[in-house]
C-alpha positions as CSV (number, residue, x, y, z in Angstrom):
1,X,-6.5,-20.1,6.6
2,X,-5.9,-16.2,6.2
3,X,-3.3,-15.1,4.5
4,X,-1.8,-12.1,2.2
5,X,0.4,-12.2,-0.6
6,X,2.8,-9.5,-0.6
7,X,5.8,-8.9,-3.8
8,X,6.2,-6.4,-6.2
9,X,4.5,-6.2,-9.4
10,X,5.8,-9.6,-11.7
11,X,6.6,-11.5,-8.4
12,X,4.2,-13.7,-9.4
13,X,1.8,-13.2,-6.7
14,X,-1.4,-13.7,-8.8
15,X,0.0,-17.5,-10.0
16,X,0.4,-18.6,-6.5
17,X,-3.0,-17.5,-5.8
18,X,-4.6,-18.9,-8.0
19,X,-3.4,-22.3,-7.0
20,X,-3.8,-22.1,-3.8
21,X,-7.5,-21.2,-4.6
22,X,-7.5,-24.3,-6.3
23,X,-6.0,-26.3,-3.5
24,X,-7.5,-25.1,-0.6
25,X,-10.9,-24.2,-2.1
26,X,-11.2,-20.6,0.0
27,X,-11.3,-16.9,-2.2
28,X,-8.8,-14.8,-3.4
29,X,-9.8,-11.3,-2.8
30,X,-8.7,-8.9,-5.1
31,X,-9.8,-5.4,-4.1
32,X,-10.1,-4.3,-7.8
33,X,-12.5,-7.2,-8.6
34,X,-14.2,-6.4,-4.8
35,X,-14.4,-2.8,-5.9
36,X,-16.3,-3.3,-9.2
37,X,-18.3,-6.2,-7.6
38,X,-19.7,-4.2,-4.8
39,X,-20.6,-1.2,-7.4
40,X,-22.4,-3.7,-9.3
41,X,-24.3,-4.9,-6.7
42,X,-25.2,-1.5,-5.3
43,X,-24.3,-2.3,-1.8
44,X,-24.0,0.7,0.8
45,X,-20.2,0.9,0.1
46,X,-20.4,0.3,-3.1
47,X,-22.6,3.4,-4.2
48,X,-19.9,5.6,-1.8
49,X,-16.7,4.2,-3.8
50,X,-18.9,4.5,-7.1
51,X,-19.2,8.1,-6.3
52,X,-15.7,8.9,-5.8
53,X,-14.8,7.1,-9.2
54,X,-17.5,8.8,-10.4
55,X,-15.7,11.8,-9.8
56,X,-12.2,10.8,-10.4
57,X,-10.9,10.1,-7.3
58,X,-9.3,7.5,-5.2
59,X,-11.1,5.6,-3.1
60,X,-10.2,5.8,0.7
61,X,-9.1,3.4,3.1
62,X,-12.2,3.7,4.9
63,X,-14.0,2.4,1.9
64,X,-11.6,-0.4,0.4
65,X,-11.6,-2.0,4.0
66,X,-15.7,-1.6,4.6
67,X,-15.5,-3.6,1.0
68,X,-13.1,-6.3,2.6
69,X,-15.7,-6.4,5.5
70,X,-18.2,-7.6,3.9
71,X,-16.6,-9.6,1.4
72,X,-15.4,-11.6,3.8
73,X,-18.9,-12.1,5.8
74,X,-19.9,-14.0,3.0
75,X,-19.7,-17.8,2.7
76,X,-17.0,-18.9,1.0
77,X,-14.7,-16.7,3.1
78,X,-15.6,-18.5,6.1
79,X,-13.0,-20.9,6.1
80,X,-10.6,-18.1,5.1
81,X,-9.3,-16.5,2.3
82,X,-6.6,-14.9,0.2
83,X,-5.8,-11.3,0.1
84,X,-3.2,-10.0,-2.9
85,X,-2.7,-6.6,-3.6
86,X,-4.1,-5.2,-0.3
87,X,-2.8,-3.9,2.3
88,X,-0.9,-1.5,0.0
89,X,-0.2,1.0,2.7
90,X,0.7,0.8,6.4
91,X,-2.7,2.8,7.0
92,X,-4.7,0.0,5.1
93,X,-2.5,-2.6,7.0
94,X,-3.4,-1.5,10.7
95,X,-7.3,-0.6,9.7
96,X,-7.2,-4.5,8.4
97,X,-5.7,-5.3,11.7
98,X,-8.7,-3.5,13.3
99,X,-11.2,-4.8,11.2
100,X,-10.2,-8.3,11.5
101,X,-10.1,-8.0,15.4
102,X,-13.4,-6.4,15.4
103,X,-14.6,-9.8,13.8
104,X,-12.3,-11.9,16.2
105,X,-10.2,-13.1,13.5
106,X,-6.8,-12.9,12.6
107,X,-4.2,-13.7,9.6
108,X,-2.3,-17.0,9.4
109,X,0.6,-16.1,7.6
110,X,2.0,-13.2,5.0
111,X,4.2,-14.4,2.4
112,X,6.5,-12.3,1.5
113,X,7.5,-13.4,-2.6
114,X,11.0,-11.4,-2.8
115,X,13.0,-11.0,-6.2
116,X,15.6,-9.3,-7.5
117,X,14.1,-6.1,-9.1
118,X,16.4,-5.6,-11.7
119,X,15.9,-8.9,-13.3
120,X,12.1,-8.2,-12.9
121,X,12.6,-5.1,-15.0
122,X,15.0,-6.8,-17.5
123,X,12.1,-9.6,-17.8
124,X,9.5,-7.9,-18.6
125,X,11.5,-5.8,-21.3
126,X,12.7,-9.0,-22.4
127,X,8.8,-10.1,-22.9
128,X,7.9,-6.8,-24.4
129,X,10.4,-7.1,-27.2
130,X,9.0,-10.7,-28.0
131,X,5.7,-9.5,-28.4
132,X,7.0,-6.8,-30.8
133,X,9.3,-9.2,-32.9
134,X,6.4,-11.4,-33.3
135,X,3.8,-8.7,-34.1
136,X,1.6,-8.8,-31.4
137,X,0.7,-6.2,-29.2
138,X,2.4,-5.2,-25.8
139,X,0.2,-5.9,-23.2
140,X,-0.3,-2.7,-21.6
141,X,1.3,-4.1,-17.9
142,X,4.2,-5.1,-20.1
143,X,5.4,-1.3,-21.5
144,X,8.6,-1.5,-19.7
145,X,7.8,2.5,-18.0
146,X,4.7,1.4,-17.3
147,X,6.0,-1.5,-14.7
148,X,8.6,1.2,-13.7
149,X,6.1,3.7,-12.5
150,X,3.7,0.4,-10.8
151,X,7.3,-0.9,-9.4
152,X,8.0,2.7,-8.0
153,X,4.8,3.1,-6.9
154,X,5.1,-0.5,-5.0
155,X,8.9,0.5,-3.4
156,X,7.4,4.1,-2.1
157,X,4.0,2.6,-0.5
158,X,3.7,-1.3,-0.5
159,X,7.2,-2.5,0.8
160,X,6.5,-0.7,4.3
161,X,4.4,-3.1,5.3
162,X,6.8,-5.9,5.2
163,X,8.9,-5.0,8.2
164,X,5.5,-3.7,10.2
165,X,4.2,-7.9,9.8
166,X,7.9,-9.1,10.1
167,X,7.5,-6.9,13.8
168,X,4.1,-8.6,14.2
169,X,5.8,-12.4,13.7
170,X,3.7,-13.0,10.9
171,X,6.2,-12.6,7.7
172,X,7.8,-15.4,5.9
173,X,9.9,-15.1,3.1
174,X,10.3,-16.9,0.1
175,X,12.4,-16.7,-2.8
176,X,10.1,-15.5,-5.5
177,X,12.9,-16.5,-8.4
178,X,12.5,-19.9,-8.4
179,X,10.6,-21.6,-10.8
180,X,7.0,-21.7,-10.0
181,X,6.6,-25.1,-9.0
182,X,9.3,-24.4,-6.3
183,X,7.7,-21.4,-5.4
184,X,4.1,-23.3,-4.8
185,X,6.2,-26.4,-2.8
186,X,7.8,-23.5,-0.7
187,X,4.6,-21.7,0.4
188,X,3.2,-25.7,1.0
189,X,5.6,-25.9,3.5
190,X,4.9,-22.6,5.0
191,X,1.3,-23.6,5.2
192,X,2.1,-26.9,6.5
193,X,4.6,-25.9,9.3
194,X,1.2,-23.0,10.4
195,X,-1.2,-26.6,10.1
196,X,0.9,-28.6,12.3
197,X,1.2,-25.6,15.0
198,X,-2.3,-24.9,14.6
199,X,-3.3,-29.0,15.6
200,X,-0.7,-28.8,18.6
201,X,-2.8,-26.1,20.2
């Protein structure tokens, strides 16, 4: 089972992962925990990304899908995996195409957790003025222009690769304002539906 999680920031995106990593017993790849892993480990893409952090830049494509490569060579992604927060551009979406057809694999399913932005926004003030009442600190993805500038930054780059796997048949999407339990049974359906296809082959 491959599949990507896509939503804007507070979608909930990294709650659904997680359970389905505990479900299904296969990886969620993060590419900022792939990033600092492969630094750490010195591998040959990992010494080129640490270079261009080293010197304050962004990492390229090129690089952030040569760490996806060979994360997913590795064991536990054999029987698939979980990708949130990547593609976040069409260019990263197409070079994961390549890559993946390179390997002879392809994605399941991308799940597509949509809500209604302005209540995001309103929620995570909401949150922020909690912490404050009660005198603890605002996490730092809680300062309301912080998650303005990340939900920006999502609406500018990120959201264009909906409709290119919507083209591709591959989107499905699920109402991401639901309570979370609804959420998980929704994307068990999705996942069942792809199961039942899959054994029908």
């Amino acid at each position: 089972m491959r599949l990507i999680l896509v939503g804007p920031p507070g979608a909930g995106k990294g709650t659904q992962a997680a359970r389905l990593v505990a479900k299904h017993g296969i990886p969620q790849l993060s590419t900022g925990d792939m990033l600092r892993a492969a630094v750490a480990a010195g591998t040959e893409v990992g010494l080129k990304a640490k270079a261009v952090m080293d010197a304050g830049g962004l990492v390229s494509d090129e690089i952030v899908v040569g760490i996806i490569r060979d994360r997913i060579g590795e064991a536990d992604a054999q029987k698939g995996f979980i990708l949130d927060g990547f593609p976040r551009t069409l260019a990263q979406a197409e070079a994961l195409d390549q890559m993946l057809a390179e390997n002879r694999i392809g994605l399941d399913a991308v799940i597509e957790l949509r809500v209604d932005q302005s209540r995001l926004v309103s929620r995570i003030i909401n949150r922020a003025e909690e912490a404050k009442a009660a005198g603890q600190p605002v996490r730092k993805d809680d300062d309301p222009e912080v998650f303005k500038q990340r939900l920006e930054a999502y609406n500018r780059d990120t959201a264009v690769v909906i409709p290119y796997y919507e083209k591709n048949g591959l989107l499905t999407v699920i109402d991401g304002m639901q309570p979370i339990d609804d959420v998980t049974a929704a994307i068990a359906a999705v996942l069942s539906k792809l199961d039942e296809r899959a054994e029908s082959r």
